[in-house]
C-alpha positions in Angstrom: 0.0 0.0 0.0 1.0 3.7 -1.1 1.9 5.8 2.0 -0.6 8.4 0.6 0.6 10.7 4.1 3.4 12.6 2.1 2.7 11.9 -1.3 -1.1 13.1 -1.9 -0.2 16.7 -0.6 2.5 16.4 -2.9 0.9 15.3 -5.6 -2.5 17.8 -5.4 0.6 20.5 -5.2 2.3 19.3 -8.2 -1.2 19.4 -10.3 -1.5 23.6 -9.2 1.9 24.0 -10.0 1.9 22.5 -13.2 -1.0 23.8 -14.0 0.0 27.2 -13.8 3.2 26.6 -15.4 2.4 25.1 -18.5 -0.3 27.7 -18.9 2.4 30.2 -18.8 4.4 28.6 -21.7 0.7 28.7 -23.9 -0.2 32.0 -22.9 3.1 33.6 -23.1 3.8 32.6 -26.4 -0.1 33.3 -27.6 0.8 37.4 -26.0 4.4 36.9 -27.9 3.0 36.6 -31.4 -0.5 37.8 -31.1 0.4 40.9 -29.4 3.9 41.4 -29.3 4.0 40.6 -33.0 7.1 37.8 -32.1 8.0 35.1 -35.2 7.8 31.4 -34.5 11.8 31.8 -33.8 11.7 35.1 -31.7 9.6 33.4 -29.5 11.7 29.9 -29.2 14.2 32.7 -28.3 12.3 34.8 -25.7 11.6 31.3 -23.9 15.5 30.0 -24.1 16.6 31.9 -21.1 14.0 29.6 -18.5 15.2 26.5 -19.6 18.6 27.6 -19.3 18.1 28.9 -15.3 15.9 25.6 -14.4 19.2 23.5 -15.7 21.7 25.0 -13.6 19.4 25.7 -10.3 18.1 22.0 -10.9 21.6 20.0 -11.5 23.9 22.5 -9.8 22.0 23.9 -6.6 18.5 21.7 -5.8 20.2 18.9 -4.5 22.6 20.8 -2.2 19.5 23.2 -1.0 17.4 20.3 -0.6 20.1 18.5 1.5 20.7 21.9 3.8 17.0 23.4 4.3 15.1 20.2 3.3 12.4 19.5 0.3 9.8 21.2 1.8 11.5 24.6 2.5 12.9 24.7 -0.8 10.1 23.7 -2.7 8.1 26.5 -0.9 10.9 29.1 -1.8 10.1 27.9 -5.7 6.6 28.3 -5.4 6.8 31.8 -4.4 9.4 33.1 -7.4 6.6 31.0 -9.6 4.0 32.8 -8.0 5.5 36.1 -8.6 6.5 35.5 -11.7 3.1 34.7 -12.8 1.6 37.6 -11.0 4.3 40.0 -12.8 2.7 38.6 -16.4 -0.6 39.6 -15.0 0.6 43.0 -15.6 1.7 43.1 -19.1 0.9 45.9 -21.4 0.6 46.3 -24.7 3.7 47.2 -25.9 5.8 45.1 -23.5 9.1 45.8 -23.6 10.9 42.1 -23.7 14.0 43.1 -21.3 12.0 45.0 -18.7 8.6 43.3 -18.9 8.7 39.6 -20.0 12.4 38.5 -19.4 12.2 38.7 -15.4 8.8 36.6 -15.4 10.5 34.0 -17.5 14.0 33.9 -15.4 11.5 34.1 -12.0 9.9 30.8 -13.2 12.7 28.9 -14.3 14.2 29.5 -10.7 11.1 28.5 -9.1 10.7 25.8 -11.7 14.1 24.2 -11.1 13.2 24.5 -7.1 10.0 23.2 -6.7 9.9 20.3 -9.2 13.0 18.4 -8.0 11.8 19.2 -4.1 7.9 17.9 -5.0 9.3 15.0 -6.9 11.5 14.0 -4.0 8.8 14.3 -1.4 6.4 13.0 -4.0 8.8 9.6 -3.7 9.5 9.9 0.1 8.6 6.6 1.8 8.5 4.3 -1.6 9.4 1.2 -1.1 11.1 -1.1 -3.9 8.0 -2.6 -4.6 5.9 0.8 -5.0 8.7 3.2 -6.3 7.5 2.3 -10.3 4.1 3.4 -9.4 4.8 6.0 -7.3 7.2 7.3 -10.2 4.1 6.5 -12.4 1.9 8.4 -10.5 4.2 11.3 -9.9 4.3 11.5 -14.3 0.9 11.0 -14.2 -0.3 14.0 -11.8 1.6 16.4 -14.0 0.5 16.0 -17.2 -2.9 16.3 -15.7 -1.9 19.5 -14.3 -0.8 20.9 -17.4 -3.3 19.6 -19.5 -6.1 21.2 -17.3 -4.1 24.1 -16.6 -4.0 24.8 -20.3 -7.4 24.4 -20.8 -9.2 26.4 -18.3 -6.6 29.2 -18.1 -7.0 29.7 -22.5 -11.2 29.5 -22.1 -10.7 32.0 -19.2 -8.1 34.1 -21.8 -10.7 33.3 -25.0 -13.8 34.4 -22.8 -12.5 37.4 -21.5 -11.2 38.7 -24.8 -14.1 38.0 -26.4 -16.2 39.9 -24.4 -13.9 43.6 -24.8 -14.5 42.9 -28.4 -17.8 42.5 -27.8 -17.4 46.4 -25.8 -15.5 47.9 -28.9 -11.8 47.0 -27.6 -8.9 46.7 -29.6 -8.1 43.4 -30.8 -4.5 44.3 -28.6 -6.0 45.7 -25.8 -8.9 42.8 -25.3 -6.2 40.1 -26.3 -3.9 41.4 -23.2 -6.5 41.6 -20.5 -7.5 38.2 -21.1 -4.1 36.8 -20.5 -3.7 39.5 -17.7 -7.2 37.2 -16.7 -5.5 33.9 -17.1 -2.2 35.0 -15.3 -3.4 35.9 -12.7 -5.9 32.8 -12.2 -2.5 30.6 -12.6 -1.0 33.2 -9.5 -4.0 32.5 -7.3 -3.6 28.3 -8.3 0.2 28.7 -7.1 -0.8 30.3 -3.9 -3.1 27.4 -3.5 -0.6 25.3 -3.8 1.8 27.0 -1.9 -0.6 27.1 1.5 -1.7 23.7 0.8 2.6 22.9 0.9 3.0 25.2 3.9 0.0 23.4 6.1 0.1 19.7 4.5 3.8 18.6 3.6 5.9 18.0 6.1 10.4 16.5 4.8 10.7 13.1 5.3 12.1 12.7 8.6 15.8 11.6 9.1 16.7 7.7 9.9 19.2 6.3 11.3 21.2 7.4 14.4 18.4 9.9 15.5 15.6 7.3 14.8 14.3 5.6 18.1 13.5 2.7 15.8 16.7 1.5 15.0 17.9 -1.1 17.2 21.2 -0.7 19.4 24.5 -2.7 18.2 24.3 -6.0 19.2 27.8 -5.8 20.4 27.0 -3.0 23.2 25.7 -4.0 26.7 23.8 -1.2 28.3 25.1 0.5 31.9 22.8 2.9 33.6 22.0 5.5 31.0 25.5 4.4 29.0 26.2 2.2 26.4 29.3 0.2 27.0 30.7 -1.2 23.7 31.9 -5.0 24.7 34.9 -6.2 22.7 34.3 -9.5 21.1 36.0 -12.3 22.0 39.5 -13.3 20.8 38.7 -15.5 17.9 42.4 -16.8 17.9 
């Protein structure tokens, strides 16, 4: 049996984070071209820098932060930069300029990205056994392309709704395309901060084993004294 403990907090947080994150990539790229007036290639471009940032925080840093603070403080810290990242989209304007406006959203996400999926994957896996780590894996895969798929979904109706009702009011094309995906970013910043309480009050690290866990029987060669533990040499085998 799945301990479902750590790993259903986890998992619920990984569908809101994915969620809003792969709605991001759509949206983004929708403003990009539709707006910003971005090729195909300027926008492959404008993404580059994200994926760059979520390699070097994910294989250089997330492993060594995770080790220090623990999976849970650092995947909180990643939800926040998402969270604010998301929430500076929301605020787009029309004639965004792509250094000032979009380039700190997209470096924001890929250092909350490259914190918080490594950190909800590990807790995610916490307290698989050998025999339930292929479906845990399974189910961690399986949670987050639910997330994005449904994230992409609801957050382009909300965009597609919302921008078809300024055109209905005599808005630009521009102006009702933007405050729909100011709509949609901002939905995807109130799903992270879902996510982020539900971390904060539900997940707690995997505790440590070993010399700190009262479980772990004493060494069979040690007698105990009082409140000591005498180590007793074995016996001359010679």
């Amino acid at each position: 049996m799945l301990h479902v403990t750590v790993r259903s907090p986890a998992q619920l947080r990984s569908v809101l984070n994915l969620a809003g994150l792969f709605g991001f990539q759509f949206l983004l790229a929708l403003y990009l071209q539709s707006v910003g007036g971005y090729s195909s290639v300027e926008t492959g471009m404008a993404y580059l820098p994200g994926p760059i940032v979520i390699a070097v925080i994910s294989l250089g840093y997330s492993a060594k932060l995770i080790t220090r603070f623990g999976p849970r403080a650092v995947l909180l810290a990643g939800m926040v930069a998402t969270a604010v990242a998301l929430a500076l989209l929301g605020r787009l304007p029309v004639d965004a300029s792509y250094l000032v406006d979009v380039l700190p959203s997209v470096l924001l996400l890929g250092i909350g990205a490259g914190l918080a999926l490594p950190a909800v994957i590990g807790l995610a896996m916490s307290g698989a056994t050998p025999a339930d780590s292929g479906l845990a894996s399974g189910l961690v895969s399986t949670t987050q392309q639910i997330g994005g798929a449904l994230g992409v979904a609801l957050l382009a109706a909300l965009a597609g709704s919302r921008t078809d009702t300024l055109l209905g009011d005599g808005k630009t094309p521009a102006d009702a395309m933007t405050a729909g995906y100011h709509v949609s970013f901002f939905v995807a910043t109130g799903l992270e901060v879902i996510g982020f309480l539900l971390a904060a009050v539900l997940l707690r690290s995997p505790k440590a084993t070993g010399a700190t866990d009262p479980t772990v029987a004493a060494p069979a060669d040690a007698t105990r004294h009082g409140d000591r533990e005498i180590a007793v040499p074995a016996p001359n085998q010679n």
